[in-house]
C-alpha positions as CSV (number, residue, x, y, z in Angstrom):
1,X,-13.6,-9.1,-9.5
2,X,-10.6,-6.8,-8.6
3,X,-7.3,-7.4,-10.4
4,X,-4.1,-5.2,-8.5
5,X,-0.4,-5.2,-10.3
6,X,2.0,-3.4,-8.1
7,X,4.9,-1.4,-9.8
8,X,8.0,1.0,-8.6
9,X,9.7,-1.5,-6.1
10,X,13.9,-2.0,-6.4
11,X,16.9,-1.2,-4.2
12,X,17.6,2.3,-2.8
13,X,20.4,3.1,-0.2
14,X,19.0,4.6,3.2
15,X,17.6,7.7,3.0
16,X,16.4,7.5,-0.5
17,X,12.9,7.3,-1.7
18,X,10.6,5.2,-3.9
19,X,6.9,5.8,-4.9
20,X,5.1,2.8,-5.1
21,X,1.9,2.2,-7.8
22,X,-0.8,-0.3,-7.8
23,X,-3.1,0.0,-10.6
24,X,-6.8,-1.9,-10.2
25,X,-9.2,-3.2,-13.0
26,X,-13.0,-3.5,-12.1
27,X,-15.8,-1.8,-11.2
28,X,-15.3,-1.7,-7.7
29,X,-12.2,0.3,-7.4
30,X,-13.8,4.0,-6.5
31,X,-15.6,2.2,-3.7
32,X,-12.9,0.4,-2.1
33,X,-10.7,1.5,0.4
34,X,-7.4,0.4,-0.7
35,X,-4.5,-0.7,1.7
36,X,-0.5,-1.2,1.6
37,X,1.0,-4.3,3.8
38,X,4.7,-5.4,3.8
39,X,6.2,-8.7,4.4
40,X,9.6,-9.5,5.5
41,X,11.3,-12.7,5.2
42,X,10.2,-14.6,8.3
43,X,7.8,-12.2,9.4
44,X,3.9,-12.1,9.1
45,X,2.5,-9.5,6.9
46,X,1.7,-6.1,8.4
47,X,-0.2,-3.0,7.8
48,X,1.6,0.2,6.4
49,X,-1.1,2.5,5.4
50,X,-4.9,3.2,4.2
51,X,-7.0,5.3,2.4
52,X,-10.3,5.3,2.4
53,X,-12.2,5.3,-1.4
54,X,-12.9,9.2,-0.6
55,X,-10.0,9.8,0.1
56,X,-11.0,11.6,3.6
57,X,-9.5,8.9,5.9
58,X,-6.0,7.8,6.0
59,X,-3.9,5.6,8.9
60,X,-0.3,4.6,9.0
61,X,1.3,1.6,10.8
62,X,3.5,4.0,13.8
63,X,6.9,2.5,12.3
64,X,6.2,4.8,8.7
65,X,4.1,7.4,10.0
66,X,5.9,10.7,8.8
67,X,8.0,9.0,6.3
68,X,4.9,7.6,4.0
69,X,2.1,8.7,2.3
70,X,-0.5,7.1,0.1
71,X,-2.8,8.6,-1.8
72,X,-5.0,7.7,-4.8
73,X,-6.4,8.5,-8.2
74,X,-9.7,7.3,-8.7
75,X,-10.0,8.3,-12.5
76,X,-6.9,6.4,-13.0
77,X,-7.8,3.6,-11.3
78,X,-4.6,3.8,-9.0
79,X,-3.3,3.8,-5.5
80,X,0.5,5.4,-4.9
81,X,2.7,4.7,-2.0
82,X,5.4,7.6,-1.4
83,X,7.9,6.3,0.8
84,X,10.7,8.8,2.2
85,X,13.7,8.6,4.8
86,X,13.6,5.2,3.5
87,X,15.5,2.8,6.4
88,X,16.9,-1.3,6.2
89,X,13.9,-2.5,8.0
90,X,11.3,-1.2,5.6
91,X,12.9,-4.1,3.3
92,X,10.1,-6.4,2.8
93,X,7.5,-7.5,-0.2
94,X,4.6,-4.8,0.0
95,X,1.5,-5.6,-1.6
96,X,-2.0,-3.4,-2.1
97,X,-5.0,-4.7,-0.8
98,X,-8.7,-3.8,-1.8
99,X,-11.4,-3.8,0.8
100,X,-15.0,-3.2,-1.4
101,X,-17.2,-1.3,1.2
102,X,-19.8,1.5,1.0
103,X,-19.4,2.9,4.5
104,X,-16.1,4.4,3.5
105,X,-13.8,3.1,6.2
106,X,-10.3,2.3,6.0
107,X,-9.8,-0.9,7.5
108,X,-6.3,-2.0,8.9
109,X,-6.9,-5.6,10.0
110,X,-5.3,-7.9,6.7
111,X,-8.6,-10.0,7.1
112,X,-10.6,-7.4,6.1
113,X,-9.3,-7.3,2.5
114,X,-11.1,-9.2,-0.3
115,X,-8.0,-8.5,-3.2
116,X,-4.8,-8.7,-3.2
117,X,-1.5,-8.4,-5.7
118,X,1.5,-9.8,-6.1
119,X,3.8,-7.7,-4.3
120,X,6.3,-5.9,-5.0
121,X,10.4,-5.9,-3.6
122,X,11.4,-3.3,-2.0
123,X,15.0,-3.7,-0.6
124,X,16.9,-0.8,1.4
125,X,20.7,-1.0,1.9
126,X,22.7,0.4,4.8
């Protein structure tokens, strides 16, 4: 079993940043690949990044490529979410994700995740 508690959400103006945490309990944690999605009022949840449990493999949904990066610390049992150049539409819930798998892909499909958090706000003025 995989417990995730996101932290670091709140309001920022356009153009500001946040950095996003999502700290896992459980064994499974160095071999999962662990994912950020975002959901907006109204709107079905969507993929914003990967990383692979390696770390050697990393995608990004086109609409934050260049403006995020996530990256992870496996002896801390974390996954981070820097967001930059942050814009209105990026307001949304985002949640982390943990996919448990050996081969060490980074899945982008929401189906393919077995644990999930709560979420998190993220809300960006104009």
């Amino acid at each position: 079993q995989v417990q995730l508690v996101e932290s670091g959400g709140g309001l920022v103006q356009t153009g500001g940043s946040l950095r996003l945490s999502c700290a896992a309990s459980g064994r499974t944690f160095n071999r999962s690949a662990m994912g950020w999605f975002r959901q907006a009022p109204g709107k079905e949840r969507e993929f914003v990044a990967v990383i692979n449990y390696a770390s050697t493999t990393t995608y990004y949904a086109d609409s934050v490529k260049g403006r995020f990066t996530i990256s992870r610390d496996n002896a801390k049992n974390t996954v981070y979410l820097q967001m930059n150049s942050l814009k209105p539409e990026d307001t949304a819930v985002y949640y982390c994700a943990a996919d448990w798998n050996l081969g060490g892909s980074a899945p982008r499909s929401k189906s393919d995740y077995d644990y999930w958090g709560q979420g998190t706000q993220v809300t960006v003025s104009s």
